[in-house]
N, C-alpha and C positions, 0 to 999 in steps of 0.2 A: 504494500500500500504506500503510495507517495506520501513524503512525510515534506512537510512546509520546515526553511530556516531562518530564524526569525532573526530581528535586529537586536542583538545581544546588550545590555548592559554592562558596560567595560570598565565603569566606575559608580561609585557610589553614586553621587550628584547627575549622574548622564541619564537626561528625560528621552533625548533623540539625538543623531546627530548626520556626521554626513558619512552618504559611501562615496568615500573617494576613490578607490581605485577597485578594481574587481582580481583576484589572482588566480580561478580559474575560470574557462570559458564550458557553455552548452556540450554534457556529452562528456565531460570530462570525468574519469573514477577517482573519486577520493578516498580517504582512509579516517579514521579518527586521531586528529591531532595535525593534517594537512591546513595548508593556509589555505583559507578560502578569499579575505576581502582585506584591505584595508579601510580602517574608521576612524574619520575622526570625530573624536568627543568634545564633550566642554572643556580637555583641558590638552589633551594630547592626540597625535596621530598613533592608535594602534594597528596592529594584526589581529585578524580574527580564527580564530582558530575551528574546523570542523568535530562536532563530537561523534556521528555516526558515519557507516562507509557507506557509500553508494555512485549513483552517477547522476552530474549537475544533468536534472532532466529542463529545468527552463531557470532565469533568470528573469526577476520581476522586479527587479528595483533597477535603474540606470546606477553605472558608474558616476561621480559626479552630482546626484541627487542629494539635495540638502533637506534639511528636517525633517528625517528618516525617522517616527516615535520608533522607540523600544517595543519589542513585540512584535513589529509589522514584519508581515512573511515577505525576504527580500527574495529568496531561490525557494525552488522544489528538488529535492533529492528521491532520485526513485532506487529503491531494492531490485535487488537481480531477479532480473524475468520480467522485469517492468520495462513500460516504452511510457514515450510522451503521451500516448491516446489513454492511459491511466489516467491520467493527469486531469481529466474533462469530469471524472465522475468523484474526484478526492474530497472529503470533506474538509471542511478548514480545519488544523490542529488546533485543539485547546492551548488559546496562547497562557504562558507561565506568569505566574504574580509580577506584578510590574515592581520593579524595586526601586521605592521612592527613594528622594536624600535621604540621608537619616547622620545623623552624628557620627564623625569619623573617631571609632575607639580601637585602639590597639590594642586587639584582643585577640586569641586564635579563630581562626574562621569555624563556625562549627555547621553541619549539614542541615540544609534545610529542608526540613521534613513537617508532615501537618499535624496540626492539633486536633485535639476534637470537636472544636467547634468547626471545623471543613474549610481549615485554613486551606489554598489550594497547594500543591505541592510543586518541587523545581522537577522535571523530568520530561525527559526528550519525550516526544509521541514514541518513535521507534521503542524506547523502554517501557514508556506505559501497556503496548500493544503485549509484549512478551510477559510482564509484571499480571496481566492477566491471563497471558495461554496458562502458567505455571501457577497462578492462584496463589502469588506475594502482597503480602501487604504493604506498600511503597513506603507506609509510615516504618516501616522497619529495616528500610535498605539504607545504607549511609554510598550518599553520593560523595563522585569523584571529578565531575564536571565542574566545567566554571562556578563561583559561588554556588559550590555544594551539591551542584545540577547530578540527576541521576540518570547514567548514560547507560546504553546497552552492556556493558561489559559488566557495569554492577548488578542487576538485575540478573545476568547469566551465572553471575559467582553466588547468586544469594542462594539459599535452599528455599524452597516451598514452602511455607508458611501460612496463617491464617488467610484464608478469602477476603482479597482486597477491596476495599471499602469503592462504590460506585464513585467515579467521580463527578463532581457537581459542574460543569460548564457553565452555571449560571453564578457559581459562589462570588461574591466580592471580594476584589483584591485586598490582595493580605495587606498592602503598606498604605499606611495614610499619604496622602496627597500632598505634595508639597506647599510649602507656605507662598499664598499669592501674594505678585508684588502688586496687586492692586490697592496701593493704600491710598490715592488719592481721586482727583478726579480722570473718568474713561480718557483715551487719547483722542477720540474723536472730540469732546468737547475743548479739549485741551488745545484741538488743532484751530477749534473754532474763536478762541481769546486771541489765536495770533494772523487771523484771516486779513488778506491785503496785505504782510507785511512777508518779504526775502528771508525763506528758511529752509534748510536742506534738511530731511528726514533720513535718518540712521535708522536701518533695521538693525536689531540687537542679536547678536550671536550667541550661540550656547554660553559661551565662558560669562559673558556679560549678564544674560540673564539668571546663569548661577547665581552669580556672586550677589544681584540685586535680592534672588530668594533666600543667599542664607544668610545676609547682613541683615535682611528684614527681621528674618526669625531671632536670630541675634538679639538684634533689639528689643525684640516683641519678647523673646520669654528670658533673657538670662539678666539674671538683678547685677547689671553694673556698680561695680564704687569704684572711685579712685583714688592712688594716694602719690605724691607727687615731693621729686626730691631732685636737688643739686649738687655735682658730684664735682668735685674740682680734677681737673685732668691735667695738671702741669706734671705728676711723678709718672702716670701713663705715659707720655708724650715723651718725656724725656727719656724710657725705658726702654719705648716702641722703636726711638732714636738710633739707640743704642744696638739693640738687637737687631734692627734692619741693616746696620753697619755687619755685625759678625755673617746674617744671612745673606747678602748681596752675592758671594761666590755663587751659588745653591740656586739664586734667581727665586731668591722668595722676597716679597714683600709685604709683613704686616701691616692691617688697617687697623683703625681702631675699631670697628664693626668684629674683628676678629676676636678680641680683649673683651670685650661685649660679650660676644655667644660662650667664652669661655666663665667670665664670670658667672653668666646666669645658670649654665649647670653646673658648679658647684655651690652657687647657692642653691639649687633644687637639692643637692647633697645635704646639703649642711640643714637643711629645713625640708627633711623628707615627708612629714604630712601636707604640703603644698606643690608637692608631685604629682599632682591626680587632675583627675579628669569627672564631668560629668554625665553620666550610662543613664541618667531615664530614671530608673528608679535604685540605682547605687553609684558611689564613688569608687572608680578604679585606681588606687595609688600607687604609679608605678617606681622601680624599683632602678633602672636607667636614666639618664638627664635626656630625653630626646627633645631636641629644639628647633621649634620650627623656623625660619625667618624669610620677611615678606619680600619679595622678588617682581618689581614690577615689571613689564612687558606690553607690548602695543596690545592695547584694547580689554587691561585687565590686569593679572597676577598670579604669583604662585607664591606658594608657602613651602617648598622645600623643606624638608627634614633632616637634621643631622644627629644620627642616634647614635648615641653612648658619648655623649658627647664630652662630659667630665673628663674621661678615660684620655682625650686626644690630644696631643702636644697642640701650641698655638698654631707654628706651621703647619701641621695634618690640615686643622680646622679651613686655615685659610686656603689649602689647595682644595681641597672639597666642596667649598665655599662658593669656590671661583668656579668648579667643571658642575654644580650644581645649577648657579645663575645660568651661566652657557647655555645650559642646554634646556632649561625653565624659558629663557627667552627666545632657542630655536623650537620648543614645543616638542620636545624630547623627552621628558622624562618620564617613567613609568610613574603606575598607582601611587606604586609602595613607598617611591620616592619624597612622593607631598601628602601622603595619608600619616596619621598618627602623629605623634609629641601630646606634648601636656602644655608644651609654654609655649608662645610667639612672640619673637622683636620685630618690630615695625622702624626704621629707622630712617628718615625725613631729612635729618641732618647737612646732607650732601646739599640740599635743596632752600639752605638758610633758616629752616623753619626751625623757631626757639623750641616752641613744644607746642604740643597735640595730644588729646586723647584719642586712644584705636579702639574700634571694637573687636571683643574678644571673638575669634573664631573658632565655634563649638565643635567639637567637647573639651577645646582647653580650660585652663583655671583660668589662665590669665595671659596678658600681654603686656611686654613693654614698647610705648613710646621712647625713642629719644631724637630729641633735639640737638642743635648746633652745638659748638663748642665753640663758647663767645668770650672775649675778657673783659673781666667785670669786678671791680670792685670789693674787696670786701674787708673783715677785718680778722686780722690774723693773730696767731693765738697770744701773740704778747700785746692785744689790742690794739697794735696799730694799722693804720691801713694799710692796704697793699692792692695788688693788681694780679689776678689767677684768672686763668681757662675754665670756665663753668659750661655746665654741660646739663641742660635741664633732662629728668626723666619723668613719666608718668605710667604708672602702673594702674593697669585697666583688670579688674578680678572680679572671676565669677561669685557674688556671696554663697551661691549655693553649695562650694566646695573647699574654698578660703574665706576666714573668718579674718578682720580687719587687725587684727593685732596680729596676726600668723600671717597677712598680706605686710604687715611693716615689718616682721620679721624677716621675711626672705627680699620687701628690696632694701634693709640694711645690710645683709649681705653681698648683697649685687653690690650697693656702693664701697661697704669697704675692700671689694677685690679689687674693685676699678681704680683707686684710693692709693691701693697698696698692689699692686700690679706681679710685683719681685716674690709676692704669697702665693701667685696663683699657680707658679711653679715648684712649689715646697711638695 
């Protein structure tokens, strides 16, 4: 029986996106695990990978087609013995739970299987068809496909089992709907306040439109505070001096952004209940410094992840730093790359800007703003004035995960590494 291949969900956040390239053509035999498309998403250009063997009986999506939903049957794969003239009487496959955003948690992936309320279940048609010759209960097979998906191979491994429960084609999708950006007024009216007057219309792309639904949500459900501090950077600078002199053979050169990502995971160290993340209805506290940091790019951003980050010399940091932005700005990088951490630094700086609150991107605790490094004034400890590099910060925290004394706790750490720069290597 022709089985439909559907528009795959390549990342959390990805509603639809585009087929840009096709890799094989009409008539062609696949395998499971062969490349079938290139996609790209709201954030990256992937490969799509095939999970059952067969031959590309027709192609229904173009190469090149943009807002492609998740689900939508892009090819038909026919089983051996089949022709195209199958193809006329095939019923549509029960498309899979669409998998809304949901909060990026660094957590093991675990199989997605239904509940008893008739959650629906992840699994190819080709596995369903066989999970019934054989009388499996699907709720008992642990998938091996993409996010969890149960593919013919598992289903062939499994033993026979209870009689598989009917499945519901009419059940409602498992994930809640993502948060609309409709918070204001429709654009049609919107278009009507600026009627008669010179304005070019931008359609919104995936990444864009992300980013507008989960800064929305952002806002809308996580109880922001802020607490906000000045950090003098004359012993950094001078330190950073210093050791960009001994590293110069090597061809490395520290930023201060580097001194940055280093301080704040061992502050995550030093203050390990403000490690954590928030899961919905638990706190995940993790046990590595993984740090995000925001990476702008034409039409948008990446938040790049640098895990274990405590653990890495300042150079590591900064080489990784640097082939991370690279490739966040050529649209490069996997999932796994910008999924997961607990913290994020937003950093402005470059751009003159003294200081800014960021909002926090979920499920982290928190984020750091910073600011310029400006000279300013101040009074030094024998009370007299003086003249020092200040460097505003603000720390943007989820209350639901960090409580405000255990948020001024971890960025008094961050300031005295930054402070004391010559610790952060002890």
């Amino acid at each position: 029986m022709p089985t439909e291949i559907l528009m795959p969900a390549l990342s959390p956040t990805m509603e639809e996106g585009t087929l840009a390239k096709w890799l094989v053509k009409e008539g062609d035999t696949v395998s499971s695990g062969d490349l079938l498309a290139e996609i790209e998403t709201d954030k990256a250009t992937m490969e799509f990978e095939a999970v059952d063997e067969g031959v590309i009986g027709k192609i229904l999506i173009a190469e090149g087609s943009e807002g492609v939903k998740v689900n939508t049957a892009i090819a038909v794969l026919l089983e051996d013995g089949e022709s195209a003239d199958d193809m006329v009487a095939t019923p549509k496959a029960a498309p899979a739970a669409i998998e809304a955003p949901a909060p990026e948690v660094s957590a093991p992936a675990t199989p997605a299987t239904p509940a008893k309320n008739g959650t629906r279940i992840f699994a190819s048609p080709l596995a369903r068809r066989i999970a019934a010759q054989k009388g499996l209960d699907l709720a008992k097979v642990t998938g091996s496909g993409p996010h969890g998906r149960i593919v013919k191979a598992d289903v062939e491994a499994a033993e026979p089992g209870a009689k598989a429960a009917p499945l519901d084609a009419a059940a409602p999708a498992a994930a809640k709907a993502s948060p609309t950006m409709a918070t204001g007024p429709s654009s049609s009216a919107v278009a009507a306040m600026y009627e008669g007057r010179e304005y070019a219309e931008i359609t919104l792309n995936g990444m864009r439109k992300t980013i507008a639904a989960r800064l929305t949500e952002a806002k809308q459900t996580v109880p922001h505070f802020y607490l906000r501090r000045d950090i003098k950077l004359d012993a950094l600078l001078k330190f950073r001096s210093q050791l960009n002199k001994q590293l110069e053979p090597r061809g490395v050169k520290l930023s201060v952004n580097d001194f940055i990502i280093k301080a704040c995971a061992l502050a995550l160290q030093a203050v390990p209940t403000a490690n954590a993340v928030w899961a919905g209805d638990k706190v995940l506290q993790l046990k590595p410094s993984d740090v995000a940091v925001a990476v702008a790019i034409e039409g948008g951003l990446f938040t790049p992840v640098l895990k274990d980050a405590e653990m890495k010399s300042l150079s590591a940091l900064s080489a990784e730093m640097k082939d991370l932005a690279g490739r966040a700005r050529d649209r490069k990088l996997a999932p796994h790359e910008y999924q997961g951490g607990s913290f994020a630094i937003s950093n402005l700086g470059m751009f003159g800007i003294d200081n800014f609150d960021a909002v926090i991107n979920p499920p982290h605790g928190a984020i750091l703003a910073v600011g310029a490094g400006v000279k300013k004034p101040i009074v030094g400890e024998d009370g007299e004035l003086a003249v020092a590099t200040v460097m505003s910060v603000t720390l943007s925290v989820d209350h639901r995960v960090i409580d405000g004394a255990l948020g001024a706790e971890l960025l008094k750490h961050i300031v005295e590494g930054l402070e004391n720069p010559i610790g952060m290597l002890a």
